[in-house]
SETOR-802421 format. One record per residue (C-alpha): residue number from 1; residue in three letters; chain; x, y, z. Coordinates in Angstrom, 1 decimal. Example, Ala and Ser with C-alpha at 12.3 -4.5 7.8 and 13.67 -1.06 7.14 Angstrom:
{1; Ala; A; {12.3; -4.5; 7.8}}
{2; Ser; A; {13.7; -1.1; 7.1}}
end
This chain:
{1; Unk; A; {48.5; -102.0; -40.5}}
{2; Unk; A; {45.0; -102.0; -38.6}}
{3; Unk; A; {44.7; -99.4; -36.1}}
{4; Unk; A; {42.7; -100.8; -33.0}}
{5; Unk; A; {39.7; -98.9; -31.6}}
{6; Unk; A; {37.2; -99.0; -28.8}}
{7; Unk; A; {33.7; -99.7; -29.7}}
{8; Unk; A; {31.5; -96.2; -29.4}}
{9; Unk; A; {29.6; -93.6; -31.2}}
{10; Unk; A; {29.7; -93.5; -34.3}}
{11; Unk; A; {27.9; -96.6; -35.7}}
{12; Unk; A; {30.3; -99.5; -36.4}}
{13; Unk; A; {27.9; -101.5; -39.0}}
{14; Unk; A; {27.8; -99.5; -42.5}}
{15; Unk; A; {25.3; -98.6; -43.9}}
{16; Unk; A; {21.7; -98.1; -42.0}}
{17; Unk; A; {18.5; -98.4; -43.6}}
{18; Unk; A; {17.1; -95.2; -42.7}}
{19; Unk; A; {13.4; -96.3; -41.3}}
{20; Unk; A; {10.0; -94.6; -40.6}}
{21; Unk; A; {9.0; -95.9; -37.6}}
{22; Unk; A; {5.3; -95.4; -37.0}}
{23; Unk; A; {3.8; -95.7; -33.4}}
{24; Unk; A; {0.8; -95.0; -31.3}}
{25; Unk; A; {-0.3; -92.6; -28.7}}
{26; Unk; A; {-3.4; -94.0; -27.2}}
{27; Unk; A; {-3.5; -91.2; -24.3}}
{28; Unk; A; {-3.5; -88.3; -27.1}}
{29; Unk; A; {-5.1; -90.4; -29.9}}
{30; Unk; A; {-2.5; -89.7; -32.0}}
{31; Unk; A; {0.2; -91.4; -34.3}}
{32; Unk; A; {4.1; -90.6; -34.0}}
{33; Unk; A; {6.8; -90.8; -36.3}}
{34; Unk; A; {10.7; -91.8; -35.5}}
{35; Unk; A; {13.2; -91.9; -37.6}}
{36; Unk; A; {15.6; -95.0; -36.7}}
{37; Unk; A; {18.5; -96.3; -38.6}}
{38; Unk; A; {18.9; -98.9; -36.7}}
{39; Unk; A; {16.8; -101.6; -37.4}}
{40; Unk; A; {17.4; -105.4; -39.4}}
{41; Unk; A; {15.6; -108.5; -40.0}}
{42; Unk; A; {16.2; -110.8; -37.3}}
{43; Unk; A; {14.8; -114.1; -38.3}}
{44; Unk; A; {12.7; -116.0; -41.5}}
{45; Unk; A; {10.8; -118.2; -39.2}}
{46; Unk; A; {9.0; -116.2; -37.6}}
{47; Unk; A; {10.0; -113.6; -39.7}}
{48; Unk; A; {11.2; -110.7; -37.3}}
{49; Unk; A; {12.2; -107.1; -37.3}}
{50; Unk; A; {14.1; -105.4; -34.7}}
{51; Unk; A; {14.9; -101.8; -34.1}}
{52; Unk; A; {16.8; -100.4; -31.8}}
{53; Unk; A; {15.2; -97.2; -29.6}}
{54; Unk; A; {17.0; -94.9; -27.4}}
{55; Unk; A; {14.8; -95.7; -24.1}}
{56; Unk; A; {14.3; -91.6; -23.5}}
{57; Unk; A; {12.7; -91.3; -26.9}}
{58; Unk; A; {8.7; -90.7; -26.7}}
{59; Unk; A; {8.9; -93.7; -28.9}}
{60; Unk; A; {9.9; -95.9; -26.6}}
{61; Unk; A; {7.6; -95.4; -24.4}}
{62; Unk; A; {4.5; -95.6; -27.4}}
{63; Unk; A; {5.9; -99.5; -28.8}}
{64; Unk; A; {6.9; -100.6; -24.9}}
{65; Unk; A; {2.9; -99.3; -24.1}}
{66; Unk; A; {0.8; -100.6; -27.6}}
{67; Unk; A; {3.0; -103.5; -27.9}}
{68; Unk; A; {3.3; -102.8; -31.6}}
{69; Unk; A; {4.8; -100.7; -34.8}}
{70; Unk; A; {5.0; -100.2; -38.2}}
{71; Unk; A; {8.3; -99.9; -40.1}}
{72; Unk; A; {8.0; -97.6; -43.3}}
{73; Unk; A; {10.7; -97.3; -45.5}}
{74; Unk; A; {11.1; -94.2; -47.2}}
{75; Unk; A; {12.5; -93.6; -50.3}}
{76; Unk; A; {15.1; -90.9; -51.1}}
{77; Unk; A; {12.3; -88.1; -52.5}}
{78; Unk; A; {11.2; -88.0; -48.5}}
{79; Unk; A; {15.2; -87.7; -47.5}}
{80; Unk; A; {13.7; -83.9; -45.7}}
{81; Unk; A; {10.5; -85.2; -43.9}}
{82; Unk; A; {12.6; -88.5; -42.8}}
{83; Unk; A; {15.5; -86.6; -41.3}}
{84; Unk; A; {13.2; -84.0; -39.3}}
{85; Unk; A; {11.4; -86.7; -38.2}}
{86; Unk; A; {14.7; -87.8; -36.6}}
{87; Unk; A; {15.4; -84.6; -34.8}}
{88; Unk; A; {12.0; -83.0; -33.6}}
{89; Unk; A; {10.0; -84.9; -30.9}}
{90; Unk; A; {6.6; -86.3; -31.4}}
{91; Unk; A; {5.6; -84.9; -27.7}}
{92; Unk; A; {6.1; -81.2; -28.6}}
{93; Unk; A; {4.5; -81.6; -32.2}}
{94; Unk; A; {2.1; -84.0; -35.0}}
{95; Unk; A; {5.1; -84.7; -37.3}}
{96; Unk; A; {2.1; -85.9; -40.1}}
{97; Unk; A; {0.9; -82.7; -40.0}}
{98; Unk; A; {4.3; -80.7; -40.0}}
{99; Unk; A; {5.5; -83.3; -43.3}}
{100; Unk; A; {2.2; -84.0; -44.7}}
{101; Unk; A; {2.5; -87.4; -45.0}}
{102; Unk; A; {-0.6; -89.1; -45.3}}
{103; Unk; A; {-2.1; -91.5; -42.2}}
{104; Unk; A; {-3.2; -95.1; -44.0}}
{105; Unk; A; {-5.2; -97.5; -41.6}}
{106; Unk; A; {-3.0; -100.4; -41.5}}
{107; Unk; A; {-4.2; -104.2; -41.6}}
{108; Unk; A; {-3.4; -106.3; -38.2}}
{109; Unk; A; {-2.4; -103.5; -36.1}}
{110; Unk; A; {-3.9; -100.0; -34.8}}
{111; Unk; A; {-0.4; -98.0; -35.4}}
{112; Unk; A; {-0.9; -96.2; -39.2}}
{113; Unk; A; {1.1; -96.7; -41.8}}
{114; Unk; A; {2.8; -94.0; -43.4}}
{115; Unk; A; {1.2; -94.2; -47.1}}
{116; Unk; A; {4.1; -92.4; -48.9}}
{117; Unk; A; {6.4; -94.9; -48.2}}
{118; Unk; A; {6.5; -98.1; -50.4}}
{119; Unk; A; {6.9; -100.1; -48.2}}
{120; Unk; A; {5.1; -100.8; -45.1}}
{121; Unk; A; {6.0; -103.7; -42.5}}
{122; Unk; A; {3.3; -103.9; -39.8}}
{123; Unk; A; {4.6; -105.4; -36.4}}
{124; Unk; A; {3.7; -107.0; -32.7}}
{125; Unk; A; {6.7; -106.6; -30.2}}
{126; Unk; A; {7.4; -109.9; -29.7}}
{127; Unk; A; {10.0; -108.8; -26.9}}
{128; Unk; A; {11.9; -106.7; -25.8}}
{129; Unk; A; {15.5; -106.8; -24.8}}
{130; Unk; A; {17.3; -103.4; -22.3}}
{131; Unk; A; {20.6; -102.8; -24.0}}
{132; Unk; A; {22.0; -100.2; -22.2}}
{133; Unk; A; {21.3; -96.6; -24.1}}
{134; Unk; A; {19.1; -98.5; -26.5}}
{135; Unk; A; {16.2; -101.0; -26.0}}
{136; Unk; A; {15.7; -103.6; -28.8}}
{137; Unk; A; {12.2; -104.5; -30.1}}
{138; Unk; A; {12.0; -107.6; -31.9}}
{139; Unk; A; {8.5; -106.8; -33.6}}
{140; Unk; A; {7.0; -110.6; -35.7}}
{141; Unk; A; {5.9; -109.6; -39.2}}
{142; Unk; A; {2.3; -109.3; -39.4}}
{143; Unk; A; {1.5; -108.2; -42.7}}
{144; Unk; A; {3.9; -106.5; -45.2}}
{145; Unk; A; {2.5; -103.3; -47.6}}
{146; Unk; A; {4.8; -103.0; -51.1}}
{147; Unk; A; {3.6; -100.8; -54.2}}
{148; Unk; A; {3.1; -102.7; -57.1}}
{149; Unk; A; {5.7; -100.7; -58.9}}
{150; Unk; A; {8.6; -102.0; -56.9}}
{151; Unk; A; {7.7; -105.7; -56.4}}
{152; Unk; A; {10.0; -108.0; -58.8}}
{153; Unk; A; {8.4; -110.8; -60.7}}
{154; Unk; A; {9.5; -113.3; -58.0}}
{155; Unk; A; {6.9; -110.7; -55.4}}
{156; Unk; A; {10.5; -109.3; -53.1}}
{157; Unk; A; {11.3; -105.9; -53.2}}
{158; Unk; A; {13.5; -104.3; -56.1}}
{159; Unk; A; {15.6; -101.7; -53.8}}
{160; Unk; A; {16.9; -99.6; -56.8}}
{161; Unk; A; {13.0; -99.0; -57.8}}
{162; Unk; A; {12.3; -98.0; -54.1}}
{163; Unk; A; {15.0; -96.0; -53.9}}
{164; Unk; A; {15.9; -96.2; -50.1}}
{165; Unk; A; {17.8; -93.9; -48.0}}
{166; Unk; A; {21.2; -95.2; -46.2}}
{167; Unk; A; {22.9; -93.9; -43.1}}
{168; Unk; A; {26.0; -93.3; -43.0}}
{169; Unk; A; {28.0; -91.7; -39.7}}
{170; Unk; A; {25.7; -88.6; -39.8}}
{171; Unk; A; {25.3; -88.4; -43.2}}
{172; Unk; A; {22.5; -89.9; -45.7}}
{173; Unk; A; {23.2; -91.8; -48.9}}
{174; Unk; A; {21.2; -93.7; -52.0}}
{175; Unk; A; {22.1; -97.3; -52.6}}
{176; Unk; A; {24.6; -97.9; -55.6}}
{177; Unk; A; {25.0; -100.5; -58.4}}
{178; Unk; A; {23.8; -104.3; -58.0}}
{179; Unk; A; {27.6; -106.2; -57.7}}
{180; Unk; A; {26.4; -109.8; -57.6}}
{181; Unk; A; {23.5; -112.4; -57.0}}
{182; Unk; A; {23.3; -114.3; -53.6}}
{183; Unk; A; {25.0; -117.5; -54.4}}
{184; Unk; A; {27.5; -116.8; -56.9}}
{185; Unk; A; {30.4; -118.1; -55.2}}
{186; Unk; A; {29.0; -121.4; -56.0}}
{187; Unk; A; {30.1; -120.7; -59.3}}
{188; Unk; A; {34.1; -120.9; -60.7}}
{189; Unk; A; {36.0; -119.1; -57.9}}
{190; Unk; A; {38.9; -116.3; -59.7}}
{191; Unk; A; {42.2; -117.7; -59.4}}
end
């Protein structure tokens, strides 16, 4: 038997990427760093992003202002620097400085990427949509960062190489075993 529930904290999709989100402070000159799991690809054509931002974060305010973001995605070696990131607040202090990670110039946008991670995905808010607690920035792809090391033969992203870090109701896990290729129902169904 199911037991039926009312939608509410904690999340109901599992797992979350867990997500660098890098922003900019044009008043202070400064870059910011939020840690969001809460964030998905949205659409191929244009390809899209959207994160989801609690609309009191100092975040919020940065993408609604600069009209733009970076998503980093770190991998599990940064699983300390990610989750302060999530629970100190860019107003009151430089999170580079406090985790050391290193400010790269990105490409198409002014917001820095965050060069440890190994994968960078440099955005423009395309819109954005007030859901309550949480607005939602669809951010179109500009440019996309991957380290050689992790890039498949076919140029996508080998996950088990960039070792990713998953949320999971307050607590962080790795990504397991691969259990299938996209398409394989098309083969000879069990009976």
């Amino acid at each position: 038997m199911k037991i039926q529930k009312q939608p509410g904290w904690p999340n109901f999709l599992f797992p979350s990427p867990v997500v660098l989100v890098t922003c900019l402070d044009e008043e202070k000159g400064g870059a910011n760093i939020i840690t969001l799991a809460w964030a998905s690809n949205f659409s191929l054509n244009p390809p899209t992003i959207g994160i989801g931002v609690n609309t009191g974060r100092y975040s919020y305010k940065l993408i609604e202002k600069t009209g733009e973001f970076v998503v980093n995605i770190p991998s599990k070696e940064h699983l300390h620097e990610s989750d302060f990131c999530g629970v100190t607040s860019g107003k009151k202090i430089n999170k580079f400085s406090a985790t050391k990670f290193t400010i790269e110039p990105a490409k198409k946008v002014k917001t820095p990427l965050i060069k440890e991670c190994p994968v960078n995905i440099e955005c423009k808010v395309s819109k954005i949509i007030d859901n309550g607690s949480h607005g939602i920035f669809i951010g179109e792809i500009l440019l996309m960062h991957i380290d050689e090391e992790i890039q498949t033969l076919q140029g996508t992203i080998d996950y088990s190489k960039a070792d990713p870090i998953l949320y999971l109701n307050g607590d962080y896990w790795s990504i397991g075993e691969e259990i299938g290729k996209h398409g394989l129902s098309k083969g000879k169904l069990r009976e």
